[in-house]
C-alpha positions in Angstrom: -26.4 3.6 9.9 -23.9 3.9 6.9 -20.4 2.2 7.7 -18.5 5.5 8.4 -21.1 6.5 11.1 -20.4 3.0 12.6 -16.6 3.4 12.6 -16.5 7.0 13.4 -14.6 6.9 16.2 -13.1 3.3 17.6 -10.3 1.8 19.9 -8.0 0.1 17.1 -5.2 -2.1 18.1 -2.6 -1.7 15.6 0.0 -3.8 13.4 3.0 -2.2 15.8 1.3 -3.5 18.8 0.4 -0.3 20.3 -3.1 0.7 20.9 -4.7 4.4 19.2 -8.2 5.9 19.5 -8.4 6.9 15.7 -11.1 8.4 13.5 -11.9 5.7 11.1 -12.3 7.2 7.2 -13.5 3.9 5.6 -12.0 5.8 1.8 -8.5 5.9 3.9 -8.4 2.7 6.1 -10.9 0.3 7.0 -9.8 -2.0 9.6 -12.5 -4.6 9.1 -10.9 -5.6 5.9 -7.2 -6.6 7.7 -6.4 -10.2 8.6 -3.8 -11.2 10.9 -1.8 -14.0 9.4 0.9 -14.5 11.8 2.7 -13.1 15.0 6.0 -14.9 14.5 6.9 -12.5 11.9 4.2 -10.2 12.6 2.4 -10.4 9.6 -1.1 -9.2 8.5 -3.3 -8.9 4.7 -5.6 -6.3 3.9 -8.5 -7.6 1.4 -8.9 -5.1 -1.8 -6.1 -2.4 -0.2 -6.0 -1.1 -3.9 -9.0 -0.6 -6.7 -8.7 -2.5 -9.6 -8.2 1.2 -11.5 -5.0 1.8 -8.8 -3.4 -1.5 -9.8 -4.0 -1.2 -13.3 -2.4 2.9 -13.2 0.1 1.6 -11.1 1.2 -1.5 -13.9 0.9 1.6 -16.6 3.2 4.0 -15.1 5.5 1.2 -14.8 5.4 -0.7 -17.8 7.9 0.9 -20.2 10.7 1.7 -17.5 11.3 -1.5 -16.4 15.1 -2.0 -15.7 16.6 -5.8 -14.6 16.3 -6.2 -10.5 19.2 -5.4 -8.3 20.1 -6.7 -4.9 21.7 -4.9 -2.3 25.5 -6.6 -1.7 26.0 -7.7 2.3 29.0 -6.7 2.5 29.2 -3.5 0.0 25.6 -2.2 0.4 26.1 -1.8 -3.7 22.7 -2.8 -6.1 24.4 -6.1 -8.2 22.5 -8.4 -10.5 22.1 -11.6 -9.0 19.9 -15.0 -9.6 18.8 -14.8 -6.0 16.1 -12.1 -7.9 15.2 -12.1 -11.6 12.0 -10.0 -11.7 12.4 -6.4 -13.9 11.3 -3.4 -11.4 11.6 0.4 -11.2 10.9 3.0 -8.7 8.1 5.7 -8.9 8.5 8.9 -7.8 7.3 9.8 -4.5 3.9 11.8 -4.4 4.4 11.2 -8.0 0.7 11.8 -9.4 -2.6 12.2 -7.2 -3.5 8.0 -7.1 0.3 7.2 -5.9 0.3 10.2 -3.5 -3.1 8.7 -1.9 -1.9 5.5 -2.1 1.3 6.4 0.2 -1.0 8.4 2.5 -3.2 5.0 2.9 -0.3 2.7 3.5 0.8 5.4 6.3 -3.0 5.6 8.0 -2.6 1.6 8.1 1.1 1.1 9.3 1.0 4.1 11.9 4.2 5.1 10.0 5.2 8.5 8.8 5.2 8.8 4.9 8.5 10.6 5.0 10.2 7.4 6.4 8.8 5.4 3.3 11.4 4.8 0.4 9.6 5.3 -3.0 7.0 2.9 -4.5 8.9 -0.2 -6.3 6.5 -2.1 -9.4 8.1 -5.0 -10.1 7.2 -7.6 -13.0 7.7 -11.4 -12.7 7.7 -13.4 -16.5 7.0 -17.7 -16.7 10.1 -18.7 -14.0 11.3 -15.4 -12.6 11.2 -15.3 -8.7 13.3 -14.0 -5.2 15.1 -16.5 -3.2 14.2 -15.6 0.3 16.1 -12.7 1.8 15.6 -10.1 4.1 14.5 -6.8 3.9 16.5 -5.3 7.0 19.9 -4.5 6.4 23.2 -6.3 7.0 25.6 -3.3 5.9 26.2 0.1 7.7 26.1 2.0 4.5 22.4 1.1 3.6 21.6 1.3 7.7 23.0 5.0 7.8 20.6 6.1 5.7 16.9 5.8 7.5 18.3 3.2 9.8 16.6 -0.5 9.0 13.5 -0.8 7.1 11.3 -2.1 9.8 8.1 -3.0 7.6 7.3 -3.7 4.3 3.9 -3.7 2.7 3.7 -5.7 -0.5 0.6 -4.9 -3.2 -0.4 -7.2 -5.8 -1.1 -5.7 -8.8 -2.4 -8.9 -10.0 -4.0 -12.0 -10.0 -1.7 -15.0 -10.8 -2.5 -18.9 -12.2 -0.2 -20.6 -10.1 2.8 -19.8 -8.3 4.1 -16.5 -7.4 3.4 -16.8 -3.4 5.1 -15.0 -1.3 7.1 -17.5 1.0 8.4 -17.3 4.8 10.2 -20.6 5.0 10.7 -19.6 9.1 6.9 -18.7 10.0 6.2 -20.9 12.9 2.5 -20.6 11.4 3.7 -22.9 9.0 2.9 -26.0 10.4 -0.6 -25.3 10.5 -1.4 -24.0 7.0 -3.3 -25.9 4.9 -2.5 -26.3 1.4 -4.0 -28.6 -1.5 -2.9 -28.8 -5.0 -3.6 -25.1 -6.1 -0.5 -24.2 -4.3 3.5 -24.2 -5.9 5.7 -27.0 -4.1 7.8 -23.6 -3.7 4.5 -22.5 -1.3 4.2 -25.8 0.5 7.6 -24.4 2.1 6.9 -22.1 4.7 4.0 -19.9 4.9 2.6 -18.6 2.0 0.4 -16.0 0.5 -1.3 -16.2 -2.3 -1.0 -12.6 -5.0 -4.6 -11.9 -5.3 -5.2 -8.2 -7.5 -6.1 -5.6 -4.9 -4.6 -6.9 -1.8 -1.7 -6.0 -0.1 0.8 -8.1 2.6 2.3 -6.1 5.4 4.7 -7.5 7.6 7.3 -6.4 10.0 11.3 -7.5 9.8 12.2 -6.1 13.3 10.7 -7.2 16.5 8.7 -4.5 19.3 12.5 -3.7 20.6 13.7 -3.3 17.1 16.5 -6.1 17.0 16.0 -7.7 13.6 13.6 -10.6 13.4 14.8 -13.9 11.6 11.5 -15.4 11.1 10.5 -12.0 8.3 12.7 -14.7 5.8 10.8 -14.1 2.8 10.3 -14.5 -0.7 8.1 -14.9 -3.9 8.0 -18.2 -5.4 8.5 -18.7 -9.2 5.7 -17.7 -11.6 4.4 -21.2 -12.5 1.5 -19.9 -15.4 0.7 -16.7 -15.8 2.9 -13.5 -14.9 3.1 -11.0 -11.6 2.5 -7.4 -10.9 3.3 -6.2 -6.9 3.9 -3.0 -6.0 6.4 -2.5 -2.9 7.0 -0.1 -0.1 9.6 -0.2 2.2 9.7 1.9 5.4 12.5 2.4 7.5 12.4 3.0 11.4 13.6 6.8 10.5 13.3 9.5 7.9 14.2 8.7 4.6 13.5 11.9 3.4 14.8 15.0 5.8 18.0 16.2 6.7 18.8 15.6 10.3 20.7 18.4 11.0 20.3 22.1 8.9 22.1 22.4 5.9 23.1 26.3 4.9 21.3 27.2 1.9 24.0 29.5 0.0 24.4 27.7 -3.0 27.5 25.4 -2.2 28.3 22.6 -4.3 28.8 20.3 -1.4 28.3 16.5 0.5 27.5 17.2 3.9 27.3 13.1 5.0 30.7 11.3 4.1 28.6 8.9 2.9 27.2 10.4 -0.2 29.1 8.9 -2.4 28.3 5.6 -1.7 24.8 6.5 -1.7 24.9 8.1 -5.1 26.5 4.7 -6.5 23.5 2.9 -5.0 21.2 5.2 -7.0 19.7 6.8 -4.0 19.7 10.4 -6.2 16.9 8.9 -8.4 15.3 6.8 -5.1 15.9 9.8 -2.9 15.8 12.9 -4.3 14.3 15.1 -1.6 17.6 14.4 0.7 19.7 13.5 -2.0 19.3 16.4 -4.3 16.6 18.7 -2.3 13.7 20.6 -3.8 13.1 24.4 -4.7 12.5 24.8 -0.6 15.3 22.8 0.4 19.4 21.9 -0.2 19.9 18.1 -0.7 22.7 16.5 1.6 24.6 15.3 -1.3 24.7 17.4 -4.1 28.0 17.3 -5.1 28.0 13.4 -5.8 24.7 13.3 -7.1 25.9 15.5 -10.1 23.6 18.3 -9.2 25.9 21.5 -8.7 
């Protein structure tokens, strides 16, 4: 009996906790291939999430935008250049080709989260050195949390392999204690619980608890690139829509904000992130038109 015929139909308890009866598509999601690395954050790694030929389209779409990482400001909710994160990055467009589009679709078949409250895929590209202090991915301003509310997971791809270093780090992991580690590993890894970027796999892990308050222990980061250089593809997903309007817009043309907060969003860059709500499509009026230079 062929795998698919095995896991036709199964009970699956899932990363969120909750338990589905799903139809198992082994070229979508194949649960057999997901290890549970921790509960305190909730954190789990799928083995080979990605082809070889998806991590190696995803590095080529990238390559040649790459722009200096930003990090959000606590207080401002503006994108700033800090040290905290010196990795290059940029965003892909959502749906952007037919291997990103089934890429998204994947990620939302493992998570049990919609696609539409997924931000756009980030690549980002670590050189000999370049790292991300730990940090959260939840937010600690209202301008950021208006917009989708918090990001409540995160799955992390690695687009490839790495000598040494470049482990993603969470210094609060209780699990900590009990990882072994020899002499493969950074000294940046042997401080909190680490995974190692293998090509192919992909890292998902939750930054609010069940009751979504925000959980301290998702503290995380990716150690310095010791030999060799880093690929990692990112999505964030936030607990609501990241994507449609939540209340109709009229459609006559007006060159218009309808949130007060569009102007802050447009100085974040969310009308290249977000175009769907920012700007809108041929089938819809963005929210935010008028400070997205649009109309």
């Amino acid at each position: 009996m062929v795998f698919g015929q095995i896991l036709s139909t199964l009970l699956f308890v899932s990363a969120i906790g909750c338990v589905f009866v799903v139809r198992a598509d082994p070229e979508i999601f194949d649960p057999t291939k997901v290890i549970q690395l921790s509960w305190n954050p909730r954190a789990f790694l799928y083995k080979g999430f990605l082809s070889d030929e998806e991590c190696e389209h995803l590095i080529v779409l990238a390559k040649d935008k790459l722009e200096k990482s930003m990090v959000a400001d606590n207080d401002s909710g503006k994108s700033i250049k800090s040290e905290v994160r010196t990795s290059s990055g940029m965003f892909l467009g959502k749906n952007q080709d037919e291997i990103v589009g089934r890429i998204e679709r994947r990620i939302a078949a493992w998570t049990f989260l919609p696609e539409e409250n997924g931000e756009s895929i980030q690549i980002l590209h670590y050189e000999n050195g370049e790292k991300y202090e730990p940090h959260y991915d939840y937010f600690h301003d209202k301008s950021n949390q208006a917009l989708g509310g918090h990001r409540i997971a995160t799955v992390l791809m690695y687009l490839s392999n790495v000598v040494k270093g470049g482990e993603t780090i969470f210094p609060n992991s209780k699990e900590k204690l009990t990882q072994v580690k020899d002499d493969t590993w950074s000294n940046c890894a042997k401080n909190g619980y680490a995974v190692k970027p293998m090509k192919g796999d992909a890292l998902l892990f939750f930054s609010l608890h069940l009751d979504a308050t925000t959980d301290p222990e998702s503290l995380h980061g990716s150690c310095p690139v010791i030999e060799g250089e880093k690929w990692s593809a990112t999505k964030w997903i936030h607990v609501r829509s990241f994507e449609k309007p939540e209340r109709p817009i009229s459609l006559n043309g007006e060159c218009a904000d309808h949130n007060e907060l569009c102007s802050k969003w447009a100085e974040l860059g969310e009308c290249n992130k977000n175009p769907l709500y920012m700007v809108g499509s041929q089938h819809s009026q963005g929210f935010c038109r008028r400070s997205c230079n649009v109309c």
